[in-house]
ZAMARGU-4260 file (C-alpha; in steps of 0.2 Angstrom, whole numbers, plus 5000, padded with zeros to 4 digits):
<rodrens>
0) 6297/5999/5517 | 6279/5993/5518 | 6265/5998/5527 | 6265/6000/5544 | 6257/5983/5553
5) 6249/5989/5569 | 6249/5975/5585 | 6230/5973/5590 | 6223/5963/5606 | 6207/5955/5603
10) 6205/5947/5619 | 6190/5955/5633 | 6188/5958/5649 | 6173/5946/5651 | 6182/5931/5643
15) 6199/5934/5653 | 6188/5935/5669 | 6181/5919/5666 | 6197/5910/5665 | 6206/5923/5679
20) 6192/5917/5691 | 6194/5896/5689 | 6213/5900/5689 | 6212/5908/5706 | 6198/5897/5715
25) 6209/5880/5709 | 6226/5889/5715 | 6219/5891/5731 | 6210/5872/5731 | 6226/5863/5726
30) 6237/5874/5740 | 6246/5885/5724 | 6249/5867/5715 | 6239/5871/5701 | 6247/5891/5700
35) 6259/5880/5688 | 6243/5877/5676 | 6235/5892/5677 | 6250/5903/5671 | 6251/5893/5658
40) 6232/5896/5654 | 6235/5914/5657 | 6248/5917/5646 | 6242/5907/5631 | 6225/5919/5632
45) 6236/5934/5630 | 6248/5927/5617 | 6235/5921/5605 | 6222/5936/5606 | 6240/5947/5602
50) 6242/5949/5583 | 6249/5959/5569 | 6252/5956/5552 | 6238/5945/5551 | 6246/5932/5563
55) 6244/5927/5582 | 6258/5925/5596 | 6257/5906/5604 | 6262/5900/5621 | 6269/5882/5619
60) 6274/5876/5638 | 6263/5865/5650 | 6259/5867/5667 | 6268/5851/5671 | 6286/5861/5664
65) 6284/5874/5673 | 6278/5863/5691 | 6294/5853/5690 | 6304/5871/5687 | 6295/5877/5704
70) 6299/5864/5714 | 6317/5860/5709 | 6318/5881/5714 | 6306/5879/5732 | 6317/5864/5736
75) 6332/5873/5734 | 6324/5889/5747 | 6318/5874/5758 | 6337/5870/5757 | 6343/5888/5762
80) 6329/5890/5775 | 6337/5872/5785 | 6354/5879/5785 | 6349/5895/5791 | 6340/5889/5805
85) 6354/5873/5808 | 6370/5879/5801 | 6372/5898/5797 | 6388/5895/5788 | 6380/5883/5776
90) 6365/5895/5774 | 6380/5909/5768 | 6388/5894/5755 | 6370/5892/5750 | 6365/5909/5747
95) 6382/5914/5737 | 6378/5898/5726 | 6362/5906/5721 | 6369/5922/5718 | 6384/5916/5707
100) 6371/5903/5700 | 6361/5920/5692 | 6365/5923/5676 | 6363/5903/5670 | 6346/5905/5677
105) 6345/5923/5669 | 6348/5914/5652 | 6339/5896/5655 | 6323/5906/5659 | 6323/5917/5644
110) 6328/5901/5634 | 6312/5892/5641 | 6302/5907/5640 | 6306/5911/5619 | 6308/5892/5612
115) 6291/5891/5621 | 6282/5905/5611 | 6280/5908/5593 | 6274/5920/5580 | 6262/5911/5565
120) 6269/5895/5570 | 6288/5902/5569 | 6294/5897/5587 | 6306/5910/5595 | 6325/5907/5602
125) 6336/5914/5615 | 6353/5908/5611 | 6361/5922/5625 | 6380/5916/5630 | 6382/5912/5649
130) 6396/5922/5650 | 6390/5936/5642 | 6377/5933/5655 | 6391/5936/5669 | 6398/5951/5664
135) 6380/5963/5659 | 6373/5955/5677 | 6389/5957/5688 | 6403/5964/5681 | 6395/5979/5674
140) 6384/5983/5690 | 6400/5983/5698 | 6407/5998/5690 | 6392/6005/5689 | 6392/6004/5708
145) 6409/6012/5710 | 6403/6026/5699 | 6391/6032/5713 | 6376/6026/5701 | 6382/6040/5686
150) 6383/6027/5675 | 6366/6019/5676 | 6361/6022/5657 | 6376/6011/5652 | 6372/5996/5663
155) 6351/5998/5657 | 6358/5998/5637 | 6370/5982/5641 | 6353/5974/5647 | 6344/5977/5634
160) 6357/5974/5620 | 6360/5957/5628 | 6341/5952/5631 | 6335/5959/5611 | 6351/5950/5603
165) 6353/5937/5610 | 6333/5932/5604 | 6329/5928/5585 | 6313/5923/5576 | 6318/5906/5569
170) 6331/5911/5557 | 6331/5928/5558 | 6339/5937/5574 | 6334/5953/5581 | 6346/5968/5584
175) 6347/5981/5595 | 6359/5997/5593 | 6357/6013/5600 | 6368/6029/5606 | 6367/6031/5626
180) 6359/6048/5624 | 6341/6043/5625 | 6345/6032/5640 | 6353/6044/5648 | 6339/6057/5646
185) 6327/6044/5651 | 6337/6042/5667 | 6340/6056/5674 | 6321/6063/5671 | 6317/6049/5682
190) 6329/6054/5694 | 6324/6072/5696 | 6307/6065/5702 | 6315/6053/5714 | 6326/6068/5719
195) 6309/6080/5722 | 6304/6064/5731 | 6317/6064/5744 | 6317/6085/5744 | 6300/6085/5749
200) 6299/6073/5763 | 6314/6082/5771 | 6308/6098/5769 | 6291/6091/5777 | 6296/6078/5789
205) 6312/6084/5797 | 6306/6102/5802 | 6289/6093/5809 | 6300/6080/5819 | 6311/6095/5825
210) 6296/6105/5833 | 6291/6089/5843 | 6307/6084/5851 | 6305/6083/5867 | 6286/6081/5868
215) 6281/6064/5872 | 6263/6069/5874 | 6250/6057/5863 | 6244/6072/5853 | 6264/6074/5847
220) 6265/6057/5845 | 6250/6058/5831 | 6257/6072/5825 | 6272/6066/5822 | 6266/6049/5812
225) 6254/6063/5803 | 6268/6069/5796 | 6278/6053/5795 | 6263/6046/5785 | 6262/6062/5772
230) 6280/6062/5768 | 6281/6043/5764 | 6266/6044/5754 | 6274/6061/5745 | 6289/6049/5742
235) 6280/6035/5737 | 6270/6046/5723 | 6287/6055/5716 | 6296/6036/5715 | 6278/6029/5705
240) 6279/6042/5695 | 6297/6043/5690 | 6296/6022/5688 | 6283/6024/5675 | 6289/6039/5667
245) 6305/6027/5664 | 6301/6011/5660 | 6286/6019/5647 | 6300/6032/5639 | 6312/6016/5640
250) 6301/6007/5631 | 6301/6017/5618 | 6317/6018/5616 | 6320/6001/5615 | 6308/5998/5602
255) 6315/6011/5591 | 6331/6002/5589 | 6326/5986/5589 | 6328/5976/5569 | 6323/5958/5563
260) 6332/5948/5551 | 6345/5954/5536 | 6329/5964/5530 | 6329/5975/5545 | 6310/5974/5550
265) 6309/5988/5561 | 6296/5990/5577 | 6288/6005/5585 | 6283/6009/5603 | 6273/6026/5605
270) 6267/6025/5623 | 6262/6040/5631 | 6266/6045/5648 | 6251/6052/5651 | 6239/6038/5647
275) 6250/6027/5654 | 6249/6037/5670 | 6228/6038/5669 | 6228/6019/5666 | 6241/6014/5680
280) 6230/6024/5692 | 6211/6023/5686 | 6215/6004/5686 | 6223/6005/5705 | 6208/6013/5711
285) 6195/6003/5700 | 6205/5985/5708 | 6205/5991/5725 | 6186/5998/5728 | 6179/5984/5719
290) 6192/5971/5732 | 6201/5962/5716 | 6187/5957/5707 | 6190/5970/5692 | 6208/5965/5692
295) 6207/5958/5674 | 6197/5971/5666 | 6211/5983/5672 | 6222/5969/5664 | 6215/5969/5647
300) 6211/5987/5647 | 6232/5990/5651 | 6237/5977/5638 | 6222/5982/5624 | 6232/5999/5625
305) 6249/5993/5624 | 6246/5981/5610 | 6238/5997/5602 | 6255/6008/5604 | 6265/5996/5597
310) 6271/5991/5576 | 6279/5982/5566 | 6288/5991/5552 | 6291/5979/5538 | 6304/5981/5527
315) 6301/5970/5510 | 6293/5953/5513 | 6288/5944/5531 | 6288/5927/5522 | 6303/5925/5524
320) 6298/5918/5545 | 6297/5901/5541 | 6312/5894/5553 | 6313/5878/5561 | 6303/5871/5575
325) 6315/5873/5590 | 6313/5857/5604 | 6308/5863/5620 | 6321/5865/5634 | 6316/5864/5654
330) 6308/5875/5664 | 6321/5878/5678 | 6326/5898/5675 | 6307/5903/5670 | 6302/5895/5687
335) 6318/5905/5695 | 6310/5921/5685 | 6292/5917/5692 | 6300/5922/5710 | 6312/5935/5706
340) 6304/5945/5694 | 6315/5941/5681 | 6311/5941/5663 | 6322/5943/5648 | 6308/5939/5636
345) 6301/5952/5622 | 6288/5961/5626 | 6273/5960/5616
</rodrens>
């Protein structure tokens, strides 16, 4: 195996804030229009100050792509939102449509998204099947339901298998295999904080609201939201940490059994809980006093230091990414992702 090739950002916070600033200031000019052209912008600044092995990442789609994908997805919300105002029973039609309609959208997006990036001029592919699609975003939740949410970890792994295999780097694919263990002992370390988290507001909140029953006095009404206001903060700071304790543990996880091509390149992700704690919050408080305007210094800081924490492990040669230039497809599902939050794409 060769040397270890560590991922490095080059970007700053100075340059990003340049271009964060004219993004923002024309999305608000052109009523959200140009949004279309300023994720594009955004992305391409982070992909191509993100290298390893001597190389840059590149982001390939246009403004215009990713516009026409917004409004095909608005016009179809514009459609639900008639229907429910006009014609509920159309509205429900609609809104199952959509919901069936997921997993294409699920695998057009992260098509769009990897045939529009590329590593040293290597584009990537998501080749995903539909109904492979189908059965890790419905079928499997379905049992995972039944089983009272026990069996989370198995659900979270057909994710991830699905997403990493169904990508490749021209030729060469990317595998993912792992044991549930780990993702099992990721999950429920996240739970037990979510558990503490409801624990603590009830053994806060519900004794507090006993002892003010029947006192409908305006000092027992701020008493009462006193309390109120505590325990939802409590539960908010148990559920924040237990989301980044898991998706930073996760992460790692991932990584670990991740491979590229028949040579096996493997990766590595060593995020730290802590850091990644001290970041998430510094950078909250840091946003919020200064009203936004530090937003892309917390932004490069967070990505300088995940870019940092993660390698590439080659095994033998990396010549060997030299695939074909793969045509670009339409930007329908990454405009679908852009409102739902979902993204199938590896992280980088």
């Amino acid at each position: 195996m060769s040397a270890q090739e560590d991922f490095e950002f080059r970007g700053t916070a100075r340059e990003w804030f340049g271009i964060w600033i004219v993004n923002l200031l024309l999305s608000v000019l052109t009523l959200g229009i140009y949004s279309a052209w300023a994720k594009v912008r955004s992305k391409k600044y982070f992909y191509q100050n993100t290298w390893v092995a001597g190389r840059n990442f590149e982001y390939h789609a246009t403004g215009k792509q990713i516009l026409i994908g917004r409004l095909i997805v608005i016009a179809a919300l514009f459609a639900y939102g008639l229907a429910a105002a006009f014609s509920p029973p159309l509205a429900v039609v609609i809104i199952l449509a959509i919901f069936v309609c997921m997993p294409i959208l699920i695998v057009r997006s992260a098509k769009f998204n990897a045939r529009n990036s590329s590593w040293g001029n290597v584009r990537f592919n998501f080749d995903g099947e539909t109904g492979d699609a189908y059965r890790v975003y419905m079928g499997i939740p379905i049992l995972v339901a039944l089983s009272l949410y026990t069996a989370f970890p198995f659900w979270e792994r057909a994710v991830q298998r699905f997403g990493v295999n169904g990508h490749s780097l021209g030729k060469a694919r990317f595998h993912f295999d792992s044991t549930i263990g780990p993702f099992y002992k990721v999950f429920l370390l996240a739970a037990v904080f979510g558990v503490l988290g409801f624990v603590g507001y009830g053994f806060y909140v519900i004794p507090s609201i006993m002892d003010l029953q029947g006192n409908t006095g305006l000092d027992a009404q701020r008493k009462m939201i006193t309390a109120m206001t505590i325990g939802y903060v409590f539960l908010l700071v148990m559920f924040v940490l237990g989301g980044v304790i898991y998706t930073t543990l996760l992460r790692n996880i991932v990584y670990a059994a991740t491979t590229l091509g028949p040579n096996q390149h493997g990766f590595r992700s060593t995020i730290s809980v802590g850091p990644m704690l001290w970041l998430a919050l510094s950078n909250a408080l840091v946003v919020i006093c200064t009203l936004g305007l530090m937003l892309p210094w917390a932004q490069v800081r967070m990505h300088r230091y995940v870019a940092q924490k993660t390698a590439l492990l080659p095994n033998g040669t990396l010549e060997e990414f030299t695939g074909e230039i793969i045509s670009d497809t339409n930007a329908v599902g990454d405009a679908y992702s852009d409102i739902e939050g979902i993204d199938l794409g590896l992280s980088i």
